[in-house]
C-alpha positions in Angstrom: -39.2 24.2 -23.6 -36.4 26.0 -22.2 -33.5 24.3 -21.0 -31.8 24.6 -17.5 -29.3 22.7 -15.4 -29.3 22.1 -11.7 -26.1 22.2 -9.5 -26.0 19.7 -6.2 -23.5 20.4 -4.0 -23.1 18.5 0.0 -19.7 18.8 2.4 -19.1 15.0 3.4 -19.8 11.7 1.4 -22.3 10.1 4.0 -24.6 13.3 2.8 -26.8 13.1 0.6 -28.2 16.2 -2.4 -32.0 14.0 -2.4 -33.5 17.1 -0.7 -31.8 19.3 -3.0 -33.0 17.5 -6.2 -36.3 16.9 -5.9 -37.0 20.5 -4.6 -35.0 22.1 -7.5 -36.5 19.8 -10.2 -40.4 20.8 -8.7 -39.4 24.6 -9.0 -37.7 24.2 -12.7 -40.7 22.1 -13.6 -43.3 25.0 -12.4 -40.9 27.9 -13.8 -41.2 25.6 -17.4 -37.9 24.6 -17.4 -36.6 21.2 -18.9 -33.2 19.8 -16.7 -30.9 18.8 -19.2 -28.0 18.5 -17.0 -27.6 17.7 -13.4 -24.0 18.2 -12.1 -23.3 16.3 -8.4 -20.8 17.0 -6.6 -19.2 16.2 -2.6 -16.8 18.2 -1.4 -16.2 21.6 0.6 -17.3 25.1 -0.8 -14.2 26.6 0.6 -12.0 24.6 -2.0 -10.6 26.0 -5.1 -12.9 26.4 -8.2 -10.5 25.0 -10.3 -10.3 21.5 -7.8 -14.1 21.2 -8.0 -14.6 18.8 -10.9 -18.1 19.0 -11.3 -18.5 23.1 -10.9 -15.5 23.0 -14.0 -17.2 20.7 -16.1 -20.2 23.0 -15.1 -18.7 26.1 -15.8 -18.4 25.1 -19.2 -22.2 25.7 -20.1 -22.7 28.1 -22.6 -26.3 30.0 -23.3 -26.9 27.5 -26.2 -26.9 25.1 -23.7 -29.0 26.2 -20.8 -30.4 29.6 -19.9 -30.7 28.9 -16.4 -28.9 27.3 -13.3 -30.9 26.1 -10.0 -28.7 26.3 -6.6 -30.3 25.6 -3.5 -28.2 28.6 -1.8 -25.2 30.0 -2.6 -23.1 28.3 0.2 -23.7 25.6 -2.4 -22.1 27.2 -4.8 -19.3 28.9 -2.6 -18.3 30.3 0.3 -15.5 32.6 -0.8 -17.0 35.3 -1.4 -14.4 36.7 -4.2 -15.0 33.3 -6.1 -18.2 33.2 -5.6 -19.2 36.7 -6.8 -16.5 35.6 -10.1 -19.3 32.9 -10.5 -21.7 34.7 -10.7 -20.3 37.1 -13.2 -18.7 34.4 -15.3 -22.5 32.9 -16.3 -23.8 37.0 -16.6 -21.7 37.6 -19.2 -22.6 34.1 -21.3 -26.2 35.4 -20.4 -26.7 32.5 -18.1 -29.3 33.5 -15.0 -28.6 31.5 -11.9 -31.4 30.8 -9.6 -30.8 30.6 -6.0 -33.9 28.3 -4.4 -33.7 29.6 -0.8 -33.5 32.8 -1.0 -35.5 32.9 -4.4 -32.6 35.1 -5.8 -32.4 35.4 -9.5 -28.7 36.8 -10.9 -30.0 38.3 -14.6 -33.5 40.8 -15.2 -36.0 39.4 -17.7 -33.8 42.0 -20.4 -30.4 39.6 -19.9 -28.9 41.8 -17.7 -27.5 41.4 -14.1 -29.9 42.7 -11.2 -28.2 45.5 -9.4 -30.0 44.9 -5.9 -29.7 41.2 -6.2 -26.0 41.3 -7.2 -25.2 43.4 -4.4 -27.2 41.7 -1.8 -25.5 38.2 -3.5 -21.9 39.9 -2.5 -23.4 40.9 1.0 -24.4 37.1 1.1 -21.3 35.8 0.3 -18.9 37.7 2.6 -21.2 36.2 5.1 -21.0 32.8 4.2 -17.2 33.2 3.9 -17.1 35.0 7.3 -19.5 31.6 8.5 -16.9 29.3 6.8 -13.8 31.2 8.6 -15.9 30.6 11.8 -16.8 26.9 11.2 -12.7 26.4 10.1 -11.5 28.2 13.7 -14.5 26.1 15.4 -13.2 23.1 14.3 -9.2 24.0 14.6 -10.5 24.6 18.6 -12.0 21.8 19.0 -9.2 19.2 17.5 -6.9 21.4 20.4 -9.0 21.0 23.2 -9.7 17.2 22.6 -5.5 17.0 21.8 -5.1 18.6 25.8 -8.1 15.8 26.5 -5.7 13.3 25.4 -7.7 12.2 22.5 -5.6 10.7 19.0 -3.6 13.4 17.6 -5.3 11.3 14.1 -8.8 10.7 13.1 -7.3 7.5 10.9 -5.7 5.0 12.9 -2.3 4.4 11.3 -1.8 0.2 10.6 -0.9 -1.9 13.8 -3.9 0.5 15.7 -7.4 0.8 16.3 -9.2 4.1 17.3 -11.9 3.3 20.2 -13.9 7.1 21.8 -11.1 9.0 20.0 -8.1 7.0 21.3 -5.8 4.7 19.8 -5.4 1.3 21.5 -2.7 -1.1 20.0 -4.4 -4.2 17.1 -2.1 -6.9 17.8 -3.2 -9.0 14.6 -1.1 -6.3 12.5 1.4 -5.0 15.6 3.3 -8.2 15.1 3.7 -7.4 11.3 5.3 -3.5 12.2 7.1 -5.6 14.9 8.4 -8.0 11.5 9.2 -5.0 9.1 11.4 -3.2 12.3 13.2 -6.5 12.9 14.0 -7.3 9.2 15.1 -4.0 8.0 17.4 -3.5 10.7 19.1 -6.9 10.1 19.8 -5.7 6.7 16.8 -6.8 4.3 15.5 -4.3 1.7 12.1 -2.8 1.3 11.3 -5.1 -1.7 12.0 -8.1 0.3 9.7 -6.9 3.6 6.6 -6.4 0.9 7.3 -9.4 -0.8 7.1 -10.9 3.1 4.3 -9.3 3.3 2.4 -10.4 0.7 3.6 -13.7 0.5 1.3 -14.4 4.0 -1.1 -12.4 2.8 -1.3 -9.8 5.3 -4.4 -6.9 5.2 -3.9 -3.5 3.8 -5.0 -1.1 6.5 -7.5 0.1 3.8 -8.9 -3.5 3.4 -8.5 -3.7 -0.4 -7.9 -7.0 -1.8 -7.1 -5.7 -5.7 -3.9 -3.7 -4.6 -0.6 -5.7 -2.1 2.2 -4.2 -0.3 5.0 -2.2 -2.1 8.4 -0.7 -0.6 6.5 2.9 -0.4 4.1 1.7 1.9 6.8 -0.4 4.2 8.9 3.3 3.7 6.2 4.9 5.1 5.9 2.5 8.0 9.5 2.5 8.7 9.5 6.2 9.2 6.1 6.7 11.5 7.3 8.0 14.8 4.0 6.9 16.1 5.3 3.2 16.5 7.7 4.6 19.4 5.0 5.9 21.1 5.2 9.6 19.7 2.6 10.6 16.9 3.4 13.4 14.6 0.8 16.2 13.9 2.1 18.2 11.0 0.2 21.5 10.2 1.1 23.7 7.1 1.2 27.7 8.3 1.9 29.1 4.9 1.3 26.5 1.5 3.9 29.1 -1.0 6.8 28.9 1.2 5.8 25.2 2.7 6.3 26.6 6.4 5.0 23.9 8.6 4.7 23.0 12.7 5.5 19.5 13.8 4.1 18.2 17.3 4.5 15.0 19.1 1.7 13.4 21.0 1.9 10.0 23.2 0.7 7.0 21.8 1.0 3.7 22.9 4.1 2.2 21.5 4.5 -1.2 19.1 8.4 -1.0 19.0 10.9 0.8 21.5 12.4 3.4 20.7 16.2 1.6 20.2 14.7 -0.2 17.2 13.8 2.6 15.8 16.8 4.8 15.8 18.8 1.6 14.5 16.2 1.6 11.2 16.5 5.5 10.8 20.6 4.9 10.8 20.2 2.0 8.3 17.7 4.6 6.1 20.6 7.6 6.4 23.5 4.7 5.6 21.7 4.0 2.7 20.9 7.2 1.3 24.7 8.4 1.2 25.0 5.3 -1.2 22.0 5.7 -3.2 21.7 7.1 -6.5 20.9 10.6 -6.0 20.3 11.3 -9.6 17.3 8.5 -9.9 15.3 11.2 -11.9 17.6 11.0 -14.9 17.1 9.0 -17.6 19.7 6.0 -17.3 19.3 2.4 -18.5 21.5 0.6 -16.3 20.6 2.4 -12.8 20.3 -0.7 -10.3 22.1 -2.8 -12.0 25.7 -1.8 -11.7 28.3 -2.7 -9.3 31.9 -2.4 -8.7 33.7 -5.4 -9.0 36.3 -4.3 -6.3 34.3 -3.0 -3.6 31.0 -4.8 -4.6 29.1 -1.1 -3.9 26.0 -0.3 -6.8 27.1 2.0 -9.2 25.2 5.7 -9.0 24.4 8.3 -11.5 26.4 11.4 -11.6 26.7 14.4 -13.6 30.7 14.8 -13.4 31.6 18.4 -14.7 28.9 18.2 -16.7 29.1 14.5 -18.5 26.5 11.7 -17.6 28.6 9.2 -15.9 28.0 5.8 -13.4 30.6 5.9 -10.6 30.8 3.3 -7.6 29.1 4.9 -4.6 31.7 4.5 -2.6 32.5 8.1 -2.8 29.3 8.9 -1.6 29.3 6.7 1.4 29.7 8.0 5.1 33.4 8.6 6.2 33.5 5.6 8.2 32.2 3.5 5.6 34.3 4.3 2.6 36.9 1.7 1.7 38.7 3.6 -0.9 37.7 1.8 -3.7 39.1 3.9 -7.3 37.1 2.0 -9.9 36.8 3.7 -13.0 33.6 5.7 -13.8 31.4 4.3 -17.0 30.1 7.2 -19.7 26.3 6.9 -19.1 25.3 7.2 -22.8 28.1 5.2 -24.4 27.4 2.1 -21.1 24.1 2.2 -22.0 24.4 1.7 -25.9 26.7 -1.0 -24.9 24.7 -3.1 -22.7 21.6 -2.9 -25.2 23.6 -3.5 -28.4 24.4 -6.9 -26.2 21.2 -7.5 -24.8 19.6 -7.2 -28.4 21.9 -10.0 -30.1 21.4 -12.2 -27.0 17.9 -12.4 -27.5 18.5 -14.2 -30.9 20.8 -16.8 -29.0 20.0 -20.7 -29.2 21.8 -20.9 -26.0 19.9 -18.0 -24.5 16.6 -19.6 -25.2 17.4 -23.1 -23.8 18.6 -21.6 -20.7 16.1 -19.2 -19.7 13.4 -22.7 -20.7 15.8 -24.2 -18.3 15.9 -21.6 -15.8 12.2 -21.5 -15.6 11.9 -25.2 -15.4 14.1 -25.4 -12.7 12.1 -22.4 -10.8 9.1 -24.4 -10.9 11.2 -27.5 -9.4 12.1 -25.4 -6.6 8.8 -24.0 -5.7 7.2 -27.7 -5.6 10.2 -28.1 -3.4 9.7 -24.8 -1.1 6.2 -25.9 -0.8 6.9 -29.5 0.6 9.3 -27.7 3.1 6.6 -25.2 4.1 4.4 -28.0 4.8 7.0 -29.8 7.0 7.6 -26.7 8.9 3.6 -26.2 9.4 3.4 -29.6 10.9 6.9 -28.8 12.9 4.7 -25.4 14.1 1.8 -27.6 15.3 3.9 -30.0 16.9 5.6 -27.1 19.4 1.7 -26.1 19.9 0.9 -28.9 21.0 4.1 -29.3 23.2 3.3 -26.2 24.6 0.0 -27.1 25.6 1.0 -30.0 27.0 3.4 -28.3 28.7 1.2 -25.7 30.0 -1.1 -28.1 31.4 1.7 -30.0 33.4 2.5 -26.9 34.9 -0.8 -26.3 36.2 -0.6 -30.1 37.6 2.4 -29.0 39.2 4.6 -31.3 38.0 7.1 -28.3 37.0 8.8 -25.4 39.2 8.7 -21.9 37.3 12.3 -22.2 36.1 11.8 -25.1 34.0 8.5 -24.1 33.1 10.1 -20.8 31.6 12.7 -22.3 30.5 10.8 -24.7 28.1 8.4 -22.5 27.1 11.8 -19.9 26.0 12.9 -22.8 24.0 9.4 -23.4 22.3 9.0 -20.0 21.6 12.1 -19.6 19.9 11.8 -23.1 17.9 8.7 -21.4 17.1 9.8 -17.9 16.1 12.8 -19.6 13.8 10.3 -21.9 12.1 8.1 -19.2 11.0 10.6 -16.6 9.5 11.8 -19.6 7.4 8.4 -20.4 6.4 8.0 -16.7 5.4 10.9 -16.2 3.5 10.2 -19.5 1.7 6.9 -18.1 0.6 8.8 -15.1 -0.7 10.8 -16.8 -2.6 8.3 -18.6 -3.9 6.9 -15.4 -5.3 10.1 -14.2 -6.7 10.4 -17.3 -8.7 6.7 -17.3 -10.1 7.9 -13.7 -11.4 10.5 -15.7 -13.0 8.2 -18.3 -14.7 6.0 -15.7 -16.1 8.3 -13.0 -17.5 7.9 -13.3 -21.1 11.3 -12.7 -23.1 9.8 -11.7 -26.2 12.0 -10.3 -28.7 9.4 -8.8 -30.8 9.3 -5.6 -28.7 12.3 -3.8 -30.0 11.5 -5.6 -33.7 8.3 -4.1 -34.7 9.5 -0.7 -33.4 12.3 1.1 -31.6 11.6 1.2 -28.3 11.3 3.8 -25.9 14.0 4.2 -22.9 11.4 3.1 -20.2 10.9 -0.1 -22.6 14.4 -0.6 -22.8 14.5 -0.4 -18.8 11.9 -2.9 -18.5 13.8 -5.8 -20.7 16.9 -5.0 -18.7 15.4 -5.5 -15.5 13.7 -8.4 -16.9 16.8 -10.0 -18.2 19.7 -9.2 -16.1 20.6 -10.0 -12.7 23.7 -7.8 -12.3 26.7 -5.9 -13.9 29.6 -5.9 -12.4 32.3 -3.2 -13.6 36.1 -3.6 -14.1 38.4 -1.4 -15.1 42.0 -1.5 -17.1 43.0 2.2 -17.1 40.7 5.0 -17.4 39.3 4.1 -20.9 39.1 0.1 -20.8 36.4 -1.9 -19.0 35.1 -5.2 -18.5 31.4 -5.5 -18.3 30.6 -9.3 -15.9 26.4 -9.7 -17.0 24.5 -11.9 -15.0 21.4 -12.9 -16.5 18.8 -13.7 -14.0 18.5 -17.4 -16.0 21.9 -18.3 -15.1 23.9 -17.0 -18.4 26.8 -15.1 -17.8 28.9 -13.1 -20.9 31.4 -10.1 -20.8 31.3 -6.9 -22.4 34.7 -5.6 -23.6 34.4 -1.9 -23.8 36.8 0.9 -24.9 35.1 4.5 -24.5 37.5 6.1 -27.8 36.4 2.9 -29.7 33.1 2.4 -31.8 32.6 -1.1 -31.2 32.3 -3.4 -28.5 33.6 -7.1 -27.6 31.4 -9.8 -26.6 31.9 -13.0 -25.5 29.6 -15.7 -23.2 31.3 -17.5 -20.9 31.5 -21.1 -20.6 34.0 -23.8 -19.1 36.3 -22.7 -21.2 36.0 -19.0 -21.6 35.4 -17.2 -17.9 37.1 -14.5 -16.1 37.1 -15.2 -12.9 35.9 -12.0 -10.7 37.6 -12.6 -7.5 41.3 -12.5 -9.1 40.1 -10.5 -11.6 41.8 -13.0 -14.3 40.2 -14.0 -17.2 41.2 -17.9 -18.4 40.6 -19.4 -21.8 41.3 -23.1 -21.5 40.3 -23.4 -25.2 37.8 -22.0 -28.0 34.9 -24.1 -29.6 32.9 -22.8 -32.7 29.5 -22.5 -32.3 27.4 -22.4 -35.7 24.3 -21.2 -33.7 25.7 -18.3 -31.5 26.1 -14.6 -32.6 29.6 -15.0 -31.1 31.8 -17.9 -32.4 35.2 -18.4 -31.4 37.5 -19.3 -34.5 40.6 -19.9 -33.2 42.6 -22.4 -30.9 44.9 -20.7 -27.8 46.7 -22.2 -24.8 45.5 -22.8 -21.9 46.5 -19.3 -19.9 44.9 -16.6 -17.6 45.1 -13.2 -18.4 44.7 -9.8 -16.9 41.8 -7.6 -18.5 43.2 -5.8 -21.1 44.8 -9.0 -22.4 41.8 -10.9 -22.1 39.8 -8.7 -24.0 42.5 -8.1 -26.7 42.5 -12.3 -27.0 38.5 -12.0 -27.3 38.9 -9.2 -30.1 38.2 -10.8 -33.2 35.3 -10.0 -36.1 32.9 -11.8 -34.9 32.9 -10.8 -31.5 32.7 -7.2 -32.8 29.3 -5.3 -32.6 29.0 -1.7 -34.1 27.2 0.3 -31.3 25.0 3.1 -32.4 
């Protein structure tokens, strides 16, 4: 039996090809034709050919394996007509025949080759159907401008903190209060991580309804930015796709925040962005976790004539915000090497090992602890309720004049209001230290192979809290590493040197960041650590360079790559 395929094509995804099968599958049956392949597919035919998964993978055929292709019509197939008359050639020449069902068109004679009359009644056809696609397209754009003059919503998806109800949107306080939330907390200085992790830690609804994804700081960006929750929805419309011209239009809405909130966000966003690391697509270890020990600014990447370098942002910042600072910069390749050289042996350490087991013990300890808190506070919560009802229902008795009504019911509200962004952040945290517990510090990763840069990346983040930068001179730094379990050591680092100098800290090694003195009140040796001290000193402080020199012995040496 001869072998055929049969292509299904519908506009929307509440259509339906059932129609289109059965009728197709009757008329290859009858013509002695055995469907071996059935390609289904919803989408526009005014799309691309090559975005059409389904019409690719179809296009793939080849005569050994089918001699024939059922369309209903060739709208299904396209309605450009220069793609669609490529089609059409493109199965000729494998000596593929496609059969249109509606028109009971047939694209090859009985001797393999193309029909003449059909093929140009096919083109006639198509410049029709494009011509009827062009219509439908300047139909539609019409209509979406006369229901815009109508007042309708300038969107047909109702951004989150709305509803849409007969084409306009009406305000859905149940998510309102949580755009209120993110406004409020990003202007008084919290970051995007800690608004999702807000957000997630009560559990709030994706717009989308999806329970297998949470909120992440792209989707509290894209919030942040929305015009829409001022009261003015932007309508974008691209004029030309190769040079990305585009028209931008505002349209009333009914507004969740005013419009001071907003500017203050948009003025934290550009404050921000003159300190942030512009060069995020280069591949650094260390971006995010340095800072300058002076001014306290993150460290960014910068390509300085040429050479890879971390430099405090500082010199980035705004005019007004720039305090001057003139830390040295840090050689991106040789900082890196340094770091991981470090992070490597401190995997090995005994002392490592009990702390992070102590670390995470104590992070359990603390969320049993933010949990009886959170329960205090719910009761505290249900306690102003009920004060407030009470209160509500004297007033109605009469046995209060409106300003001590108001003014009681200002006080509950606020009690109120304060207990429940402590209970929020307490459930963040919560969730920040159960990230803690389940990080897995395994040192196995680097040891069965070398590992990749974005492997490297994620240990660092894992392990370290922060880096803080300071330098002696333009060649000699101090590296301060905070480990997120608590354990601090310092990185002695001279760029013309191939070694590096570490040394943990303990209560009698520690350089103390705010004089920016290093004390040794006396060495121990210690048989498990990488790093022993050997030697006895007096108690003294020192400045950097002389406390690194005094931490420079053999084996406080590593060899970096």
């Amino acid at each position: 039996m001869k072998k055929a395929a049969i292509y299904l094509r519908v506009s929307t995804n509440d259509q339906n090809y059932e129609r289109q099968e059965v009728e197709l599958k009757q008329l290859a049956k009858g013509l002695g034709y055995e469907i071996v392949s059935v390609f289904e597919e919803k989408g526009s035919a005014v799309a691309d050919m090559e975005t059409r998964e389904q019409l690719t993978e179809m296009r793939k055929l080849k005569k050994e394996d089918v001699e024939r292709i059922f369309v209903w019509d060739i709208s299904r197939l396209s309605r450009k007509a220069t793609n669609f008359i490529a089609l059409v050639y493109e199965f000729a020449e494998k000596g593929i025949c496609i059969h249109f069902f509606e028109k009971n068109i047939i694209t090859l004679d009985t001797d393999g080759k193309i029909n003449p009359m059909a093929s140009i009644y096919l083109y006639m056809v198509g410049v029709f159907a494009q011509m009827d696609a062009e219509n439908l397209k300047a139909k539609f754009k019409s209509g979406k401008e006369n229901a815009l003059r109508k007042g309708h919503s300038y969107t047909n998806i109702a951004p989150f903190g709305y509803y849409l109800q007969d084409k306009h949107l009406y305000v859905k306080e149940e998510e309102a209060e949580h755009v209120r939330n993110a406004y409020q907390l990003y202007s008084e200085g919290k970051d995007l991580q800690y608004i999702a992790d807000i957000f997630n830690a009560k559990q709030v609804p994706l717009k989308s309804g999806k329970t297998d994804i949470i909120w992440v700081k792209g989707t509290i960006y894209t919030m942040l930015k929305n015009t829409v929750y001022y009261g003015k929805g932007k309508l974008t419309n691209i004029i030309n796709k190769e040079t990305k011209e585009k028209t931008e239009r505002y349209f009333d809405a009914p507004e969740i925040i005013d419009k001071g909130l907003f500017d203050i966000v948009q003025e934290r966003f550009s404050l921000n962005k003159s300190q942030s690391d512009k060069g995020r697509l280069e591949p650094a270890l260390l971006r995010g976790l340095l800072f300058c020990g002076l001014c306290n600014k993150p460290y960014v990447f910068a390509n300085n004539n040429k050479k890879r370098v971390y430099r405090d942002s500082d010199m980035r910042a705004n005019i007004n915000q720039r305090v001057g600072c003139q830390n040295g910069q840090l050689n991106v390749t040789k900082g890196d090497d340094a770091v991981w050289t470090s992070i490597k042996a401190i995997y090995h350490y005994d002392q490592f090992i009990k702390k992070t087991q102590e670390d995470k013990e104590q992070c359990q300890l603390q969320i049993e602890q933010n949990k009886k808190s959170i329960e205090q506070i719910v009761s505290q919560i249900e306690e102003l309720e009920k004060e407030h009802k009470r209160l509500n229902n004297a007033y109605l008795k009469g046995l209060f004049n409106d300003e001590d009504f108001y003014e009681n019911k200002s006080r509950i509200d606020s009690d109120r209001n304060r207990l429940n962004k402590i209970k929020d952040e307490l459930l963040a945290k919560n969730i920040n230290l159960q990230r803690r517990i389940e990080t897995d510090y395994d040192a196995s990763t680097f040891e069965r192979k070398n590992p990749t840069l974005e492997e490297k990346k994620l240990i660092c983040n894992d392990l370290i809290q922060a880096i803080n930068i300071f330098s002696d001179g333009p060649l000699l730094k101090l590296l301060h590493v905070t480990l997120k379990n608590g354990m601090i050591y310092n990185i002695g680092y001279h760029s013309k040197k191939d070694f590096i100098i570490v040394f943990n800290e303990s209560n009698d090694v520690f350089f103390n960041t705010t004089a920016r003195k290093g004390t040794i009140k006396g060495l121990k040796v210690d048989a498990v650590s990488p790093f022993p001290f050997t030697f006895d000193v007096e108690i003294s402080e020192y400045d950097i360079r002389a406390f690194i020199e005094s931490m420079d012995i053999p084996e406080n040496r590593m060899l970096l790559n």
